[in-house]
C-alpha positions in Angstrom: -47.8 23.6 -28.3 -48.3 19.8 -29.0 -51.2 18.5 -27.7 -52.3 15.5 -24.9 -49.6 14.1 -23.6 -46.2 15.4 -25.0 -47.8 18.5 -24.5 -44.4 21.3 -24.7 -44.3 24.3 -22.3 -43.0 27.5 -24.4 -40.0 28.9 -24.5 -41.4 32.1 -24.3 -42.9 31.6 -21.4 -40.2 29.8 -19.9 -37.8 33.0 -20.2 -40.5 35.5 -18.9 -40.7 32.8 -15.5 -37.5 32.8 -15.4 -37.0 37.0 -15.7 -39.9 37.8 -13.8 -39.1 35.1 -10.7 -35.2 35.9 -10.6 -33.5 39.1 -9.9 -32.7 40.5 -6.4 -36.0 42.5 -6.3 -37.7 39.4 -7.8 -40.3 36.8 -5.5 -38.5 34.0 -6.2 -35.5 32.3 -5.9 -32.9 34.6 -5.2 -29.8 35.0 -7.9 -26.6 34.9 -5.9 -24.0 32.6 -7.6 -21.6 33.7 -9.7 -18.7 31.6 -12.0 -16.8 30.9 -8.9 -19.9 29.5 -7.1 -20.9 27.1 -9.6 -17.7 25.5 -10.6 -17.6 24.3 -7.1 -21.0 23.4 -6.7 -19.6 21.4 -9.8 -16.9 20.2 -8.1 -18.5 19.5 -4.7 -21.0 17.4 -6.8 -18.4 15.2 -7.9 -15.6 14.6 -6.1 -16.1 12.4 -3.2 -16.7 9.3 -2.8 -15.6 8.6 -6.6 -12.0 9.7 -6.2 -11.9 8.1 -2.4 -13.3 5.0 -2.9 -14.3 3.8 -6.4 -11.3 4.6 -8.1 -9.4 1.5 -6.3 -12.2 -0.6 -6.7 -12.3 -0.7 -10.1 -9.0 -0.6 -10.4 -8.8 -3.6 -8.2 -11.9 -5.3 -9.9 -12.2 -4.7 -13.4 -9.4 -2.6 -15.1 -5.6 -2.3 -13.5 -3.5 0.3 -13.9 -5.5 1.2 -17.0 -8.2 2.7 -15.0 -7.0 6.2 -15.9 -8.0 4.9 -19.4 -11.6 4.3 -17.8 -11.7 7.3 -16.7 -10.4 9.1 -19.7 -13.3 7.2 -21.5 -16.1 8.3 -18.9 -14.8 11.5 -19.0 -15.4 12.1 -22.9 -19.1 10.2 -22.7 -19.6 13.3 -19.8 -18.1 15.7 -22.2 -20.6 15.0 -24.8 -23.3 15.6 -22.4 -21.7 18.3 -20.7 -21.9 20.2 -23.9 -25.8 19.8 -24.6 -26.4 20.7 -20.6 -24.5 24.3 -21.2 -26.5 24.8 -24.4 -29.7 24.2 -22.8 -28.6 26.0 -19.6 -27.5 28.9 -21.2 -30.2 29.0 -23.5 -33.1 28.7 -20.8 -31.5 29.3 -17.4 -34.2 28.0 -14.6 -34.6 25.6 -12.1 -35.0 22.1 -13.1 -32.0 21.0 -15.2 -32.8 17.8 -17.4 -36.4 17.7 -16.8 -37.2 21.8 -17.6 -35.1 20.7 -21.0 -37.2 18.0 -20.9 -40.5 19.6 -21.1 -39.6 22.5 -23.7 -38.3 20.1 -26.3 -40.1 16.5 -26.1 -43.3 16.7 -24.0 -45.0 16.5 -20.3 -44.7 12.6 -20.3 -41.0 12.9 -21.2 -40.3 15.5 -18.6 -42.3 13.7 -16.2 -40.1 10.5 -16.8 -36.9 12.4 -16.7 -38.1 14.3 -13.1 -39.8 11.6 -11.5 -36.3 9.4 -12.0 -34.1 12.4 -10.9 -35.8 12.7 -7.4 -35.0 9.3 -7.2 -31.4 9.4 -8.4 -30.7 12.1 -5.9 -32.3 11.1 -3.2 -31.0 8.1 -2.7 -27.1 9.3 -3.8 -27.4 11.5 -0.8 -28.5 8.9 1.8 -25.7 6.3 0.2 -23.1 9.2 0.3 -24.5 9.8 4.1 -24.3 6.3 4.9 -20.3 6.5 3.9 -19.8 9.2 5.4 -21.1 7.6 8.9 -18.5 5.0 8.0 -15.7 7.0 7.2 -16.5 9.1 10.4 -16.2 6.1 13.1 -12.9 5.0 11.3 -11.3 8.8 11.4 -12.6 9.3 15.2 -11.6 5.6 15.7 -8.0 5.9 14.3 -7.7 9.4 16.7 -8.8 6.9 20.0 -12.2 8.1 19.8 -14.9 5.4 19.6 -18.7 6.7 18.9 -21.4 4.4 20.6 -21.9 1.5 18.4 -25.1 1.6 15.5 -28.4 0.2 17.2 -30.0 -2.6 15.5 -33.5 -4.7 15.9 -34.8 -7.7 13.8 -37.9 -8.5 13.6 -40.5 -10.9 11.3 -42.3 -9.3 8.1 -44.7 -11.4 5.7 -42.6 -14.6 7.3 -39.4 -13.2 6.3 -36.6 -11.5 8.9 -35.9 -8.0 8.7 -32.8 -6.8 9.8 -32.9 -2.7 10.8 -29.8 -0.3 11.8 -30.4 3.0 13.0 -27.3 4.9 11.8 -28.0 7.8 13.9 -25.1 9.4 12.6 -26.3 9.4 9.0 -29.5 11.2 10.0 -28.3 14.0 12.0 -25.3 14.8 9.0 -28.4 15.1 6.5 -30.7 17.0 9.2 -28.1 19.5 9.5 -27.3 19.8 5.5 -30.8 20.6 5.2 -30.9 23.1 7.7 -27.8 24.7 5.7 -30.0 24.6 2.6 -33.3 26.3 4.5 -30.9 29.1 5.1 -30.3 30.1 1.7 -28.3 29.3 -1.4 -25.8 31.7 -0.9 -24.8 30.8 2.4 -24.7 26.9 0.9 -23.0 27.8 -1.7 -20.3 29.6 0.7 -20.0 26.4 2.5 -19.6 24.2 -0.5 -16.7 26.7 -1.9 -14.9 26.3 1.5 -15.1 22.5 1.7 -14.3 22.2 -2.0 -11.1 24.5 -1.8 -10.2 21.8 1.3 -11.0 18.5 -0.1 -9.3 19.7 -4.0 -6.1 20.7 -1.4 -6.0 17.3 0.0 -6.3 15.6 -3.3 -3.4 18.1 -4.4 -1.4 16.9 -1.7 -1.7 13.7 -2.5 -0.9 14.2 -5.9 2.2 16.1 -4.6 3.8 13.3 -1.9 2.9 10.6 -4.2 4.9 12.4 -7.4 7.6 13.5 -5.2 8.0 9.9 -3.6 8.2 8.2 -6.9 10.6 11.0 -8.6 12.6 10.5 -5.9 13.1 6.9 -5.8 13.6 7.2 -9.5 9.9 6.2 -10.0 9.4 3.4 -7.9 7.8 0.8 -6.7 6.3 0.5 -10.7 3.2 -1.8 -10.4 2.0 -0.7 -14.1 3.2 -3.9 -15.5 1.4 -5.0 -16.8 -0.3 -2.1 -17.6 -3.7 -3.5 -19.2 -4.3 -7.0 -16.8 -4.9 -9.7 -19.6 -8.5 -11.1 -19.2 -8.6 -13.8 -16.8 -12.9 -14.4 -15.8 -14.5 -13.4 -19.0 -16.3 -10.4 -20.3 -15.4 -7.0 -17.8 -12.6 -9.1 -16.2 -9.1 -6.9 -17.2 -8.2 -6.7 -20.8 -9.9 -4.1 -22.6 -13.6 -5.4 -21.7 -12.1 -4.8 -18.2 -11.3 -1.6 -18.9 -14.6 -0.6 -20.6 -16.0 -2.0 -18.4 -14.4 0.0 -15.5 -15.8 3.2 -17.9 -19.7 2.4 -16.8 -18.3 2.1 -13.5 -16.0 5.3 -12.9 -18.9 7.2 -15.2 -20.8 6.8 -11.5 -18.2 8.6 -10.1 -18.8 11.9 -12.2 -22.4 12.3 -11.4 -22.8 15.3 -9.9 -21.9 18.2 -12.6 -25.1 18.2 -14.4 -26.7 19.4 -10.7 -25.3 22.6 -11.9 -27.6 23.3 -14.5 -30.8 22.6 -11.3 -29.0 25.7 -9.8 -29.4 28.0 -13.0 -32.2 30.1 -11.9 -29.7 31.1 -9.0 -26.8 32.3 -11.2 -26.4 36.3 -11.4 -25.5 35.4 -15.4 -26.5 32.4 -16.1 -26.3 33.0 -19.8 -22.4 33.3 -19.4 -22.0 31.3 -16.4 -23.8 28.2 -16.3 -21.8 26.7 -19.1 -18.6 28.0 -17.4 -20.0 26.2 -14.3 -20.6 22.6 -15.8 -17.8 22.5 -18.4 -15.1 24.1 -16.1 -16.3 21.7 -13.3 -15.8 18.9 -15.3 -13.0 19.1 -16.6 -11.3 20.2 -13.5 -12.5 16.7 -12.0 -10.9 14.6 -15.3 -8.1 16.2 -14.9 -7.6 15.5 -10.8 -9.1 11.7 -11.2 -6.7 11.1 -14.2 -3.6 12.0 -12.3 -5.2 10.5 -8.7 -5.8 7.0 -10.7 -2.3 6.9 -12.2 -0.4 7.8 -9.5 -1.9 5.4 -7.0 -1.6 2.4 -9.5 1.9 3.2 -9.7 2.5 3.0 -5.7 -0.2 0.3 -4.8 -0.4 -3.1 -6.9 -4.0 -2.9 -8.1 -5.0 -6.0 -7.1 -4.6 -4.4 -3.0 -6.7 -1.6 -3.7 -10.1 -3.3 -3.1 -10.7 -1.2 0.5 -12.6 1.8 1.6 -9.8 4.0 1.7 -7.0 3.7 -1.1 -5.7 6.9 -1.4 -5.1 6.4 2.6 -3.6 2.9 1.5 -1.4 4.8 -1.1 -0.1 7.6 0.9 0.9 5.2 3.2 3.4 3.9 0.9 4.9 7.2 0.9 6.1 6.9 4.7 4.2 10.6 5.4 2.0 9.1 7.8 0.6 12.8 9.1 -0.9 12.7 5.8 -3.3 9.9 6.2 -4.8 12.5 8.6 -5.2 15.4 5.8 -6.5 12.3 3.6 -9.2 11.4 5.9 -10.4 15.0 7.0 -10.6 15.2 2.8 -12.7 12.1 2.1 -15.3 13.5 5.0 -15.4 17.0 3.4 -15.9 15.6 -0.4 -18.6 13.4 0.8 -20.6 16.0 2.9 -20.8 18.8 0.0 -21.5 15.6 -2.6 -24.9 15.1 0.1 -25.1 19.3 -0.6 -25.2 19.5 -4.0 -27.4 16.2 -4.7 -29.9 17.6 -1.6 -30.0 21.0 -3.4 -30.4 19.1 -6.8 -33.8 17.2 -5.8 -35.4 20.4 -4.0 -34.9 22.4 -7.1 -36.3 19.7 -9.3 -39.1 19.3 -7.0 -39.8 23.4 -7.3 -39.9 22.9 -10.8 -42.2 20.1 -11.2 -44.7 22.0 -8.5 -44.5 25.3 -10.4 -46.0 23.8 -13.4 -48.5 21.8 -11.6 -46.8 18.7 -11.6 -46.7 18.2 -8.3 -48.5 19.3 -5.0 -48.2 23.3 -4.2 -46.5 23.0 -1.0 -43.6 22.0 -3.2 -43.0 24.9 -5.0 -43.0 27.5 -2.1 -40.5 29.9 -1.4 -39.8 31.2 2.4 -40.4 34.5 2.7 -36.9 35.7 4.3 -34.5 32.9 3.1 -35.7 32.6 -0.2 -35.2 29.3 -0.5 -38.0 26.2 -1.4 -38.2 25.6 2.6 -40.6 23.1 2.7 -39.4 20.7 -0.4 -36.5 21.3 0.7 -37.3 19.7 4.4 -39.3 17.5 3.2 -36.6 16.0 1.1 -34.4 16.0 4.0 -36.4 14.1 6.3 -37.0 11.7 3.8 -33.5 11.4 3.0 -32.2 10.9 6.3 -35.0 8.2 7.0 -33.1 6.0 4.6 -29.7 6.6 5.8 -30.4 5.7 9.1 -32.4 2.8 8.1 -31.1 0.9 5.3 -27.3 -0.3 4.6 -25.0 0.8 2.2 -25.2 -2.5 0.8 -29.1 -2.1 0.1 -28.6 1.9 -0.8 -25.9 1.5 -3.6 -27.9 -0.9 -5.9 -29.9 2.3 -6.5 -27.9 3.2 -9.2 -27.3 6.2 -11.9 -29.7 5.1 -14.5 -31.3 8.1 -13.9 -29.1 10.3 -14.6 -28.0 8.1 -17.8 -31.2 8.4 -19.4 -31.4 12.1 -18.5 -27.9 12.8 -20.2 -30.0 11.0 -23.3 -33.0 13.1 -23.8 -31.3 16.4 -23.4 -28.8 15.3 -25.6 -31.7 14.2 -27.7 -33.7 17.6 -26.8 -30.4 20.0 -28.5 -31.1 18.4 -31.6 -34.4 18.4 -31.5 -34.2 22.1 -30.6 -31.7 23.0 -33.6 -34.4 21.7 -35.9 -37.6 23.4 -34.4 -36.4 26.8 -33.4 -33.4 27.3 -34.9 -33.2 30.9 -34.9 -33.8 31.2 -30.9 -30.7 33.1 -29.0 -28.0 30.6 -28.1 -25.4 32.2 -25.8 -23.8 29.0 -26.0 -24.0 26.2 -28.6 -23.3 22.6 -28.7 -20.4 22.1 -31.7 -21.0 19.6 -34.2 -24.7 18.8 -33.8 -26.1 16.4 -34.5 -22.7 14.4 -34.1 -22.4 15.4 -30.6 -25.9 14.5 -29.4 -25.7 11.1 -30.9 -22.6 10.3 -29.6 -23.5 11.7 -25.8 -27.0 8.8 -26.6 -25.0 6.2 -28.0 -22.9 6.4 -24.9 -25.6 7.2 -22.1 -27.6 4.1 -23.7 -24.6 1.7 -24.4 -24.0 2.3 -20.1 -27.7 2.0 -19.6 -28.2 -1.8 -21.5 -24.7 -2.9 -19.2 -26.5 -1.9 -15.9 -28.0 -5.1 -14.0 -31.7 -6.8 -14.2 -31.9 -5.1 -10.6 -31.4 -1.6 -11.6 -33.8 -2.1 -14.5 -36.2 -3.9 -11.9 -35.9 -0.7 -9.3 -36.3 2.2 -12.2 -39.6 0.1 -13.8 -40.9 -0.2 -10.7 -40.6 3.6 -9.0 -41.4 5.2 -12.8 -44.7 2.6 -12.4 -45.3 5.2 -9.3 -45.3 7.8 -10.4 -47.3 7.2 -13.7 -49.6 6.6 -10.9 -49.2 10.6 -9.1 -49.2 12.0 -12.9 -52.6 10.5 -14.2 -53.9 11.0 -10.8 -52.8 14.4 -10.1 -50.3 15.6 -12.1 -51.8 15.7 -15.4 -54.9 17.3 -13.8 -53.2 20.2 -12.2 -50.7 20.4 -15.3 -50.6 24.6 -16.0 -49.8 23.4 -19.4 -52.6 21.2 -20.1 -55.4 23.5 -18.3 -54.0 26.3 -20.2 -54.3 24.2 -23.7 -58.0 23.4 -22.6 -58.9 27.0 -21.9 -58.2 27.9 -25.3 -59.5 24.8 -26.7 -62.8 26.2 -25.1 -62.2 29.6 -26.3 -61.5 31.3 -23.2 -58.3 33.6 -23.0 -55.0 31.9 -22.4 -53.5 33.1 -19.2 -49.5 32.6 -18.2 -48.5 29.5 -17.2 -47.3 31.1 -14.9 -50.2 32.4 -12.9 
């Protein structure tokens, strides 16, 4: 292993954790998802609030009609990374995702970056995606005559500046009960997620339906795809092709979700043959749908009237099946809640990871004794989580952005390649085509997206990665199973399992 801090946790010994902590005879977590399960734990990951709400934004905003261009674009950049995730997932199939890839390829420090930024990422996705989901909630109930009790509010000074609080009460209690669907156990989550998915990928299939059948039928019109590319009008990201490029770095958001797969491999029954079955089938399932969802809508709605919460409800509406909009609605609040799933079952597995090597604190890394599940990470994360939705707005909640996840897609695109070089002759049930070509095109692309993001998204990740440079050379590196291990056989003494 390399030494100080880029230390590298075996490979080895990360397939003899993963063997002897899996199975159903196993103390661990328990392996219950097949194919089936993780496609839609795929799925549920990413289609939400992406193909409800952000699609007409940056229609409206940056690229046109030629949004399904975007998306075509974001969906290759995902492709590239997509296929180093199912190498590594396959190849070493525990809990952790990017930053177990992390740690056997580049180092501690690197893996510490890449975990440290993920509990961040999802975190705050899920109490952004719960904020919407409040929102979308009042204006379902609302449209049905049913009014919930208005969001409480206080403002008071702080350091001679005004605070202004909500307590969204309703985005706390839709976390607290996710959570309690995730103490119970992974199958019974994963149940949940395929029955919401198979109802929220019916809706968008309806829509796709009405909206074909209404244009066929009126010999494909209204037509607002002319123009079809929006010449450039405010400068750089405004329509033209900047605009649509732009739109890429923005739609990409709306794909986040399918590399939470790979946090759930140590719960696949085959992860081996699965997991890249799981993340590759999931993803390109959601291209497909947002390619066809994108196009269609631009077609029926002039882009420039998209800018709204709800545009698929805008665009059904065109279609004169006004029972839809229900359908519609009911779909948006059922992509959203298993999006909060997936990203909530996402940061407790990283979180188990990060305390089974030391990492972090050893309440972490628990395991209940009938559920088999990390209960108290788990909890922990949801209490947290639902803290910020019913405290801060989505306004304050969305500048937490996906750099995160950006810089992840990076370093295990950059780990495959390092891998292919170092231990080339270890088992590959699946492998990457075309390395290196593929890795450096999944970096070029994660990168190129990372420079475009704003000052306060660079600001926000400097500042929480300052953090927890501070829990790592306080605690972390301390406790690190890898570094106590490298110093007992610096001082002679026999090296025992990490995993002890």
């Amino acid at each position: 292993m390399s030494q100080g801090l880029f230390a590298k946790k075996d490979i080895t010994t990360l397939l003899k954790e993963a063997d002897s902590e899996g199975g159903e005879h196993g103390h661990g977590l328990r392996r219950a998802l097949g194919p089936l399960n993780l496609i839609t734990l795929g799925i549920g990951a990413v289609i939400g609030a992406g193909i409800f709400v952000i699609t007409g934004q940056a229609a409206a905003q940056f690229a046109g009609p030629a949004i399904l261009i975007s998306f075509v674009l974001a969906g290759v950049a995902c492709a590239f990374a997509g296929l180093c995730y199912a190498e590594f997932a396959s190849m070493i199939p525990i809990a952790g995702s990017a930053y177990t890839y992390s740690y056997a390829t580049l180092g501690e420090l690197v893996a510490w970056i890449i975990g440290w930024d993920l509990i961040l990422e999802y975190a705050f996705g899920a109490a952004t995606v719960a904020v919407g989901w409040s929102g979308h909630l009042r204006a379902f109930l609302h449209d049905i005559g049913m009014d919930l009790p208005p969001i409480p509010h206080s403002d008071f000074m702080f350091l001679g500046r005004q605070v202004h609080l909500t307590y969204d009460y309703v985005g706390f209690l839709v976390i607290t009960a996710i959570t309690a669907i995730l103490v119970i156990g992974i199958k019974e989550s994963a149940n949940f997620t395929t029955a919401i998915v198979i109802l929220k990928v019916a809706v968008v299939c309806m829509f796709i339906a009405l909206a074909g059948a209404f244009l066929a039928s009126h010999a494909w019109q209204p037509n607002h795809w002319h123009p079809f590319i929006p010449p450039n009008t405010e400068g750089f990201g405004h329509f033209g092709w900047s605009g649509i490029f732009r739109g890429a770095g923005v739609v990409f958001f709306a794909y986040i979700g399918f590399d939470a797969v790979s946090t759930a491999a140590q719960e696949a029954k085959n992860p081996k043959r699965d997991m890249p079955f799981g993340i590759l089938g999931s993803l390109v399932i959601c291209t497909i749908l947002y390619i066809l969802v994108s196009a269609l809508l631009t077609h029926l709605v002039p882009y420039n009237q998209l800018d709204v919460p709800d545009p698929v409800v805008v665009g059904i509406r065109v279609t004169g099946q006004q029972w839809a909009t229900f359908f519609v609605e009911i779909g948006a609040l059922a992509g959203l809640s298993t999006v909060m799933l997936v990203m909530l079952l996402g940061q407790s597995r990283v979180f188990y990871s990060m305390s089974r090597d030391g990492l972090l604190w050893p309440w972490a890394g628990k395991i209940h004794s009938r559920f088999r599940t990390p209960h108290i990470s788990t909890i922990v994360v949801g209490f947290f989580v639902a803290i910020l939705a019913m405290l801060f707005p989505l306004s304050i909640l969305d500048q937490m952005t996906s750099v995160g996840t950006l810089l992840a897609f990076a370093l295990v695109s950059a780990g495959v390649w390092v891998m292919r070089r170092t231990h080339p002759d270890l088992p590959r049930p699946f492998k990457t085509p075309m390395v290196p070509l593929v890795p450096i095109l999944s970096i070029v692309f994660s990168t190129t997206l990372i420079v475009t993001l704003s000052p306060a998204t660079q600001i926000r990740l400097v500042v929480w990665l300052l953090i927890g440079f501070v829990i790592y050379f306080s605690y972390g590196r301390k406790h690190s199973k890898v570094q106590n291990s490298m110093l007992r056989q610096s001082a002679g003494s026999p090296a025992r399992s990490m995993a002890d």
